[in-house]
C-alpha positions in Angstrom: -24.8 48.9 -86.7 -23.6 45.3 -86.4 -24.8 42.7 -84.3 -23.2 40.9 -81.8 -21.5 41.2 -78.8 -17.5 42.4 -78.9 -15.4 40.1 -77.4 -12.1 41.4 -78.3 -10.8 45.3 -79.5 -7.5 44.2 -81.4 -4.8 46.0 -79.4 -3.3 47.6 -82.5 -5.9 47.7 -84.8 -8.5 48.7 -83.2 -10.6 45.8 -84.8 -14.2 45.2 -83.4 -14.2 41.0 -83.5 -17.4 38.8 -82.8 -18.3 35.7 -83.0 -19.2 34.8 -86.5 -23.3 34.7 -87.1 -24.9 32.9 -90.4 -25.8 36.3 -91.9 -21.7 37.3 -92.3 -21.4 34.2 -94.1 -21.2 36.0 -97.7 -18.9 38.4 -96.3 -16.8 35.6 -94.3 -16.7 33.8 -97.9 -15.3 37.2 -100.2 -12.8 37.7 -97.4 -11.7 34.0 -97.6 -11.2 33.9 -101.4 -9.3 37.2 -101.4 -6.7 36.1 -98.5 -6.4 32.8 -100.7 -6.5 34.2 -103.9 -4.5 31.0 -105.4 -6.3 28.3 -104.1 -9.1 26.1 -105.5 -12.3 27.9 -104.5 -13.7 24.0 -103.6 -10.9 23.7 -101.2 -11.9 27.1 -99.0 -15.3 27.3 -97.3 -18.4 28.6 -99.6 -21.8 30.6 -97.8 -23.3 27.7 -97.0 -20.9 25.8 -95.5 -19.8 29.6 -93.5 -23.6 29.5 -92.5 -23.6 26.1 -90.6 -20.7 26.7 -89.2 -21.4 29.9 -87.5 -24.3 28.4 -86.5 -23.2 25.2 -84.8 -20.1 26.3 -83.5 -20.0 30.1 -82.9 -17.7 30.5 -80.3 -15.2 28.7 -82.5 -14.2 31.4 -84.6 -14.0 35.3 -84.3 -15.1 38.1 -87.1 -13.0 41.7 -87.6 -14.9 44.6 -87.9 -13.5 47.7 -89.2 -16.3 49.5 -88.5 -19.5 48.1 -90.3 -17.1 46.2 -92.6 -16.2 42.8 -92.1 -12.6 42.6 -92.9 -10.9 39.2 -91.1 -12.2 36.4 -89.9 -10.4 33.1 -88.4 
């Protein structure tokens, strides 16, 4: 089970998204490099950087859920 409250159902997906939370941060970062398969890794956020960020500024950013699966985040 995930933690976190749902604030939206995606419309068409079906998506479960959530403010993002310091333990997704790994997640947040695969999904990341795989969406921007071309860039420099050091231009894209890494874990650590995911994990301060969700902690000092959760609401500004939202997490996809398919599931248990992390699978979007902006």
């Amino acid at each position: 089970m995930v933690e976190g409250t749902v604030v939206h159902i995606g419309e068409k997906s079906g998506l479960h998204y959530r403010h993002p939370r310091p333990e997704w941060s790994m997640e947040m970062e695969h999904i990341e490099l795989s969406s921007f398969p071309t860039s420099d890794p050091e231009d894209l956020y890494n874990k650590e950087e995911l994990e301060v960020l969700s902690r000092d500024f959760p609401q500004g950013g939202f997490v996809g859920f398919d599931g248990d699966l992390a699978v979007a985040w902006v």
